[in-house]
PANUNU-501011 format. One record per atom (N, C-alpha, C, O, CB): x, y, z. Coordinates in steps of 0.1 Angstrom, whole numbers, plus 5000, padded with zeros to 4 digits. Atoms other than C-alpha are relative to their C-alpha. Glycine has a CB too. Layout:
BEGIN
XYZ/...
% end
This chain:
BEGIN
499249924992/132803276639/501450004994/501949894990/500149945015/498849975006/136203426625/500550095014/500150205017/499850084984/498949994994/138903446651/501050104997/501950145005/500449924999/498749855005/140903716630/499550044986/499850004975/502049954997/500849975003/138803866620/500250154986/499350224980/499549995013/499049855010/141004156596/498950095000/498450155009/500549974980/501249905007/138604316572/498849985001/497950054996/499950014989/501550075001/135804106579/499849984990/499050074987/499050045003/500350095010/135503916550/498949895002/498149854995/501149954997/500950144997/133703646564/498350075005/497350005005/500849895016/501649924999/130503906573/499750014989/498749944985/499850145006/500549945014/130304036541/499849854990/499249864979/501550124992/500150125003/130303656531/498449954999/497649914991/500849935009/501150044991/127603576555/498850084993/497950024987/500250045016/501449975010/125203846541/499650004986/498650044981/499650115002/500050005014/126003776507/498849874996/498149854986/501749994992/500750115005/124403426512/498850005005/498049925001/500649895001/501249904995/121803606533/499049994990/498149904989/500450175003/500349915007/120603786507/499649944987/498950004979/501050095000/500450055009/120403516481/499049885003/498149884994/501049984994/501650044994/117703256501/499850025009/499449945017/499549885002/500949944989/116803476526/499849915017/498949905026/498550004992/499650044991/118403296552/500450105013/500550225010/501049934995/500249924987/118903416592/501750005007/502050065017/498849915010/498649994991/123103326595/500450095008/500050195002/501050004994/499449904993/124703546620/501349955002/501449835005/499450045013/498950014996/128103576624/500950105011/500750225012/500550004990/498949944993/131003686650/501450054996/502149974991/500349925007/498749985010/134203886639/500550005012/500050075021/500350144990/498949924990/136803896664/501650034995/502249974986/500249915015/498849915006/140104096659/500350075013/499350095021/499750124987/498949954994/142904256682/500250134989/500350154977/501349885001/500249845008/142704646677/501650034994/502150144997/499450155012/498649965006/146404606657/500050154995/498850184991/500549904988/499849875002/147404966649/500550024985/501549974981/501050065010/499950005016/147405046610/501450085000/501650185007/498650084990/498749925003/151105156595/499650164997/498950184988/500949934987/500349915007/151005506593/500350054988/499850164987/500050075006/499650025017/152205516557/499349944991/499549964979/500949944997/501050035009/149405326547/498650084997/498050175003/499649895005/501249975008/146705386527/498650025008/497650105004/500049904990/501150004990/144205316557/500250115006/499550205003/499849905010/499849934988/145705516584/499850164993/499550265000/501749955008/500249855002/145605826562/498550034993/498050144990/501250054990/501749925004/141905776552/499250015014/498050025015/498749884986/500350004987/141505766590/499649875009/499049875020/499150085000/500250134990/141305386600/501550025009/502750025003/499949824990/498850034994/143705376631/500549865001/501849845002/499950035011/499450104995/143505016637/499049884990/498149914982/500050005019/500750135008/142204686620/498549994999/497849974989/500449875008/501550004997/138704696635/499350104994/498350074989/499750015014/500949935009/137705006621/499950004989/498950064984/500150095002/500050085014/138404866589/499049924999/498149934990/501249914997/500750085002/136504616595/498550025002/497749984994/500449925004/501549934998/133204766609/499850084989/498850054983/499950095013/500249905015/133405046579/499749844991/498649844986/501950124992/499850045013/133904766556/498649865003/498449764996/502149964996/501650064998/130204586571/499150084996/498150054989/499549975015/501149935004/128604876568/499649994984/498549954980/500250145005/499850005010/129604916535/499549894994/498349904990/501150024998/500350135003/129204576524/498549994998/498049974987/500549925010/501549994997/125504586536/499450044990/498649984983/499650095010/500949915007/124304836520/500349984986/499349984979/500250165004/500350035013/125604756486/499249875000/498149874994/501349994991/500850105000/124304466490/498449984997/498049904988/500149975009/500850015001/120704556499/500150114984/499550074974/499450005013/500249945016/121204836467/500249904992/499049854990/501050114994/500450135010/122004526442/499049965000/498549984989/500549895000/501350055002/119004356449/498850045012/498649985023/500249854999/500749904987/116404606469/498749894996/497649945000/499750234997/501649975001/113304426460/499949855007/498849815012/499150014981/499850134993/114804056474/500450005014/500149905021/501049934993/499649924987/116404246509/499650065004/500350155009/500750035003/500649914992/114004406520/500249985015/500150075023/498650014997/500250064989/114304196550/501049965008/501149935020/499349904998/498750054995/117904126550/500750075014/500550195016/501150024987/499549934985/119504226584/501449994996/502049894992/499649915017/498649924998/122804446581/500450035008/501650085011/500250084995/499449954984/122904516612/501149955009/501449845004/499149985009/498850044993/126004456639/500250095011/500350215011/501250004991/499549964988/126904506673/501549955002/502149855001/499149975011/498249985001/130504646680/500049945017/499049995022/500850204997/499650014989/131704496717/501149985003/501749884997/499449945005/498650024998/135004536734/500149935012/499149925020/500850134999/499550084987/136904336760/500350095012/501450155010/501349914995/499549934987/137304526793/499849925013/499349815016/499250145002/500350074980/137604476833/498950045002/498150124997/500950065015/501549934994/134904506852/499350115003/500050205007/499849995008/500749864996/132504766858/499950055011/499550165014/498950014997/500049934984/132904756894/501350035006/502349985001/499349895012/498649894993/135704966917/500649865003/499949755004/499750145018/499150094994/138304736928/500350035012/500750155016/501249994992/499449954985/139104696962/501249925006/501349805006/499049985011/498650095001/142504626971/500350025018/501550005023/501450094987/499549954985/142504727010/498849915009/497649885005/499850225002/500850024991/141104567042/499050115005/499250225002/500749965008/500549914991/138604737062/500850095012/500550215016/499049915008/499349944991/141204817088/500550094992/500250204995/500949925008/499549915002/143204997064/499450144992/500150234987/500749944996/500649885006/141005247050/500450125008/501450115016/498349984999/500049864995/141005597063/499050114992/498450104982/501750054999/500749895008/139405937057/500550054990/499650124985/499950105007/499349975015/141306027026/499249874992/498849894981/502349995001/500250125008/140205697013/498350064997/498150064985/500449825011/501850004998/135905797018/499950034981/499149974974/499050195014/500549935014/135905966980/500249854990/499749834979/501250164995/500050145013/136805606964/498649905004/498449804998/501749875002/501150124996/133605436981/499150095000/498750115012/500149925014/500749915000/131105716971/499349904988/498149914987/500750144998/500950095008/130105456944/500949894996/502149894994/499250094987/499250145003/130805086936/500549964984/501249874981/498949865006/499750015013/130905136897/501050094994/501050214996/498950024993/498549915010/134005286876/499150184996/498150224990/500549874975/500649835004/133005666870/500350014986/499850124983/500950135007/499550035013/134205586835/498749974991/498550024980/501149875001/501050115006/131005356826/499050025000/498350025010/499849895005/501549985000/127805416810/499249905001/499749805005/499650064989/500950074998/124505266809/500049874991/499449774997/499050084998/499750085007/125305036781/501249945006/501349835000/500050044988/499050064994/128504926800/499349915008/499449795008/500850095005/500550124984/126604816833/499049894992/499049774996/498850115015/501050095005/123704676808/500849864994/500349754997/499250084988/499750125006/125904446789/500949895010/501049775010/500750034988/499650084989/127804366818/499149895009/499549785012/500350095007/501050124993/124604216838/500049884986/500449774988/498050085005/500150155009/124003996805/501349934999/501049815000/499650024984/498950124993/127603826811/499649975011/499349855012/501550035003/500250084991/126803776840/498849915006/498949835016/500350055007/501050125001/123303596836/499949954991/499149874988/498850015003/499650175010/124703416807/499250034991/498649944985/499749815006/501049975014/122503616780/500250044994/500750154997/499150044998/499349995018/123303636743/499950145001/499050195008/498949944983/500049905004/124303946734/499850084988/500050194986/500850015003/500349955010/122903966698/498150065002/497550114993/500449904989/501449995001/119104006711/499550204999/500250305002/499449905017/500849884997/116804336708/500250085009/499850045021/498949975002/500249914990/117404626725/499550115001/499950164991/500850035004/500549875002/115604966730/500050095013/500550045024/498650004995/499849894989/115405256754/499050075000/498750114989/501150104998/500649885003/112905476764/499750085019/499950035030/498249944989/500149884988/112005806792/498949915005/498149854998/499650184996/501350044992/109605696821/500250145012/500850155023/500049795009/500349904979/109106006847/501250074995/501750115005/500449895022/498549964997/112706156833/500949915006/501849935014/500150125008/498750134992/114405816841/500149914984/499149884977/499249855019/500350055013/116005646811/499849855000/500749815008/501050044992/500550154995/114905286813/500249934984/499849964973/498149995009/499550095014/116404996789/499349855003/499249775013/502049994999/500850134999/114504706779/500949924990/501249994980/498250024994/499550075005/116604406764/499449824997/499549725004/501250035006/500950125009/114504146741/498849975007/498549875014/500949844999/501550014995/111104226748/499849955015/499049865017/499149894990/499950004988/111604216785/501249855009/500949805020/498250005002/499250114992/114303926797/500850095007/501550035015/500849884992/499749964992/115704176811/499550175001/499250224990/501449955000/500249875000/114904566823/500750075005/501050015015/499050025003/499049954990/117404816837/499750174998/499350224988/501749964996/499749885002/117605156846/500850055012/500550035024/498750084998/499350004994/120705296860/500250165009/501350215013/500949934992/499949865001/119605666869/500050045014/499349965020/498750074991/500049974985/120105836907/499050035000/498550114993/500850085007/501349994989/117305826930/498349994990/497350054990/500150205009/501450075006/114605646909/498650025008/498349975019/500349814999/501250024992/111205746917/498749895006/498749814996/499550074995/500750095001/108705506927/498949974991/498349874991/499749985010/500650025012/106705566898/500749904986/500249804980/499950154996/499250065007/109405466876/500249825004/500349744995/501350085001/499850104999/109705156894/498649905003/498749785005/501050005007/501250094997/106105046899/500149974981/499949854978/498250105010/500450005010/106005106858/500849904989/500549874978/500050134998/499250095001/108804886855/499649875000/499749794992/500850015007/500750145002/107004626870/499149964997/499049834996/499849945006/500949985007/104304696857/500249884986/499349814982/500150154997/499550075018/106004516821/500449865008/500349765001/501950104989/500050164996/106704206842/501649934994/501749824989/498649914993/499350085006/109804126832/501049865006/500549825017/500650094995/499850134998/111703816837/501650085012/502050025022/500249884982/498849964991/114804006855/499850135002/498850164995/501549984994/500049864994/115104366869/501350075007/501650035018/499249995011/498349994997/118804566872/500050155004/499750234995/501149964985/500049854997/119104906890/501549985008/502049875012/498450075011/498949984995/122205046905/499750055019/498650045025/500850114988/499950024983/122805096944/499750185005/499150215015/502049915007/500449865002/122705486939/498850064994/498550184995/500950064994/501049985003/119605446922/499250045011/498150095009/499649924994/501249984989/117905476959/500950075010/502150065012/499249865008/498949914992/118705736982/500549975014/501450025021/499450135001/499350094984/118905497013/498949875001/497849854996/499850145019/500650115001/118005157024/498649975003/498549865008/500749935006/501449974994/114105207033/499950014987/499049934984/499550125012/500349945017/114005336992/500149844995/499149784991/501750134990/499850155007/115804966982/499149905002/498649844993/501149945002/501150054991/113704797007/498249974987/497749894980/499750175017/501349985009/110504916988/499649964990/498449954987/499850084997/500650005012/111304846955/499849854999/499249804989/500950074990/500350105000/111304496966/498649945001/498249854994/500549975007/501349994994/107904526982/499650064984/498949964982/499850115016/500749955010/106704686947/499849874991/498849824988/500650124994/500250125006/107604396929/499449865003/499349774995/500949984999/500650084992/106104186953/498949964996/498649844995/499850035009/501749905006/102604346942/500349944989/500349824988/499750224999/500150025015/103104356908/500749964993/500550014982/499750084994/499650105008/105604086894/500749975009/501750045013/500550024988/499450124986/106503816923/501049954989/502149934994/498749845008/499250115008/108103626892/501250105002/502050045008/499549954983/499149915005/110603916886/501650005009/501650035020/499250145000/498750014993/114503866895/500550115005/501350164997/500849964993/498949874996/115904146911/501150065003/501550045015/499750045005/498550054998/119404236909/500450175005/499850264999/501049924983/499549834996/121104606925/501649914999/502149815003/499250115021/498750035003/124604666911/500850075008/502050075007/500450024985/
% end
């Protein structure tokens, strides 16, 4: 782990020794998105800030890498996930119940930032059940619902409005060890109700979490 993380030097390190016994190290860069001088030499090949220096300069890295020696890295992993620090994904509430009003109804139309995609709410549940964020991820269509599977099932999510019950029998279907839909996924509480009862049927083990 490198704390300051500049150019990332210390990745390009990491797979260099990768790459020579075919070792599994992983490393962490972290960096503060400092803003490149605009007189420099970065800022006018289009890095604004430190980090994108440094992500360019993994990719980069990588790949010469596996070109020097293609027939010994076939296997080598270049790969890297970028993650930034933010607030939460959920609305903030700063008012009692007494003080709400009708002007107020359009901020409680949903409990998540209108800002925040599917990969937002997804990595968000893994802080909050305390699971690594370097594992396996993929995506795929069930019914026209996009449904995300993270490390061969420890967790499953799909965050799409009014989830059919196909989608979610097919869900449980995969059994997975946790289960993450959003609160707008159902179109009223008799819908949420159900999908408990589905899981019931066909994966009792299965955690189930509405965001």
């Amino acid at each position: 782990m490198d704390f300051f993380s500049g150019s990332a030097t210390t990745a390009q390190a990491v797979m260099q020794l990768n790459s020579k016994d075919d070792g599994n190290r992983k490393f962490i860069m972290v960096q503060l998105p400092e803003e490149c001088e605009k007189k420099s030499e970065a800022y006018k090949s289009g890095f604004k800030n430190i980090c994108e220096i440094g992500k360019e300069r993994i990719r980069r890295a990588g790949e010469k890498i596996k070109e020097e020696s293609p027939l010994t890295t076939k296997n080598l992993d270049i790969g890297f996930r970028v993650l930034k620090l933010d607030d939460s994904n959920m609305n903030d509430v700063y008012y009692s119940a007494g003080e709400y009003n009708q002007d107020m109804l359009s901020m409680l139309e949903s409990n998540v930032k209108s800002d925040r995609t599917d990969l937002d709410l997804l990595f968000g549940c893994l802080l909050d059940w305390g699971l690594p964020l370097s594992m396996p991820y993929t995506s795929d269509k069930i019914d026209g619902c996009t449904v995300h599977t993270y490390n061969d099932g420890d967790l499953i999510a799909c965050f799409d409005e009014n989830i059919p019950d196909s989608v979610i029998k097919a869900i449980a279907k995969r059994h997975p060890l946790r289960a993450v839909f959003r609160d707008s996924s159902f179109e009223n509480s008799p819908a949420k109700i159900n999908v408990g009862e589905i899981f019931k049927m066909l994966a009792p083990d299965t955690r189930i979490k509405v965001i």
